[in-house]
C-alpha positions in Angstrom: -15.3 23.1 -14.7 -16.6 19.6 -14.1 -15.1 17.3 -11.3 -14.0 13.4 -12.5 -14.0 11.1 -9.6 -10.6 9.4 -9.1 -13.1 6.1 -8.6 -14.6 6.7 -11.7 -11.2 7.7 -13.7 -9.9 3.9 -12.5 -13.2 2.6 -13.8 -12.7 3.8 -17.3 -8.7 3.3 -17.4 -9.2 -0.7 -16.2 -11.2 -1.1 -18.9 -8.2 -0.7 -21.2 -6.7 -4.4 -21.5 -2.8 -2.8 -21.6 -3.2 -0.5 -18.5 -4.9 -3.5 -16.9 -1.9 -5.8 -17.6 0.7 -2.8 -16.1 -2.0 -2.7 -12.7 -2.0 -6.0 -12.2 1.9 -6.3 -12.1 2.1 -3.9 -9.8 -0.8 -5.8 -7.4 1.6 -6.8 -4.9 3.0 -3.0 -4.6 -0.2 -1.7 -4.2 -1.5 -3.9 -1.7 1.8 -3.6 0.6 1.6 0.3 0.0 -2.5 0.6 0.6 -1.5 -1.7 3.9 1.0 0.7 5.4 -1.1 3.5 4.8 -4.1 2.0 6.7 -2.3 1.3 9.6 -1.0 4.5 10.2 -4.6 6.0 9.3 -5.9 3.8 11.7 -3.4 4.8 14.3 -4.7 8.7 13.2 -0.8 9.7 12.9 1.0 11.8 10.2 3.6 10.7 8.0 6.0 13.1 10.4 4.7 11.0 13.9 5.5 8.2 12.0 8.7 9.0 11.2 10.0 10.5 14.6 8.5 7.2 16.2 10.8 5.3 13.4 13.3 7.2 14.3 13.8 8.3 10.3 12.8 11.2 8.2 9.3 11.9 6.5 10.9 11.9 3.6 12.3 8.4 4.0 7.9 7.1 5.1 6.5 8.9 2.4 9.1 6.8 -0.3 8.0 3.5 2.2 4.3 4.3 1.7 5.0 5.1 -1.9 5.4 1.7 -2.6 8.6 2.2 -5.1 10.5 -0.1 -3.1 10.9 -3.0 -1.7 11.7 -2.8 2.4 13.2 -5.3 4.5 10.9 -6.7 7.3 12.6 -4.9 9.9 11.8 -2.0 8.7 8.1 -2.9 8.1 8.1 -4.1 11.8 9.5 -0.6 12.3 6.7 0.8 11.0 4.2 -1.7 12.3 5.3 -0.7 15.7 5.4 3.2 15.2 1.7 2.7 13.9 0.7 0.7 17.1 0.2 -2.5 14.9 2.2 -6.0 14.9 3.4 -7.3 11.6 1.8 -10.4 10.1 3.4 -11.8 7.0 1.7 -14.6 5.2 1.6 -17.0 2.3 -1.2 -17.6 0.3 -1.7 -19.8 -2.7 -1.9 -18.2 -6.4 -4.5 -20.0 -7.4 -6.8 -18.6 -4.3 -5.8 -15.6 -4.9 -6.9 -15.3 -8.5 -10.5 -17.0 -7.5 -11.2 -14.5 -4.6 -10.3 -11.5 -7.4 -13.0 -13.1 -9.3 -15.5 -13.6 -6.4 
């Protein structure tokens, strides 16, 4: 039985125009989703810590970090705090953001 690298999976399904399309809607989902999951990696704490800290469920961090919906900033300063971090939210123009994808 051979072993397919999840890198190497999203190499090959990027490559298909309609799947690309889909990913790229989703960017902003992604990014908030991979965000929340860094923190609390960098604060070396389980999805339960989290929780207790939050004062929720581990149910209710693994939906947040699921990135299926869309929390309110409280809650992400929730989180932020639980995790040891302070939440930063930012603008940045379209256009930039498109030419640093392309860098």
């Amino acid at each position: 039985m051979s072993t397919i690298r999840i890198d190497d999976l999203a190499k090959e399904w990027m490559k298909d125009p309609a799947f690309r399309r889909e990913y790229d809607a989703l960017e902003e989902e992604f990014a908030l989703a991979k965000a929340l999951l860094d923190a609390r990696d960098r604060a070396g704490l389980t999805q339960s810590q989290v929780a207790r800290r939050m004062k929720t469920t581990q149910t209710a961090v693994a939906r947040l970090e699921g990135g299926r919906q869309n929390p309110s900033t409280r809650t992400l300063a929730r989180y932020a705090q639980a995790t040891g971090h302070r939440l930063v939210i930012g603008f940045e123009p379209i256009n930039k953001a498109k030419r640093a994808k392309r860098a």
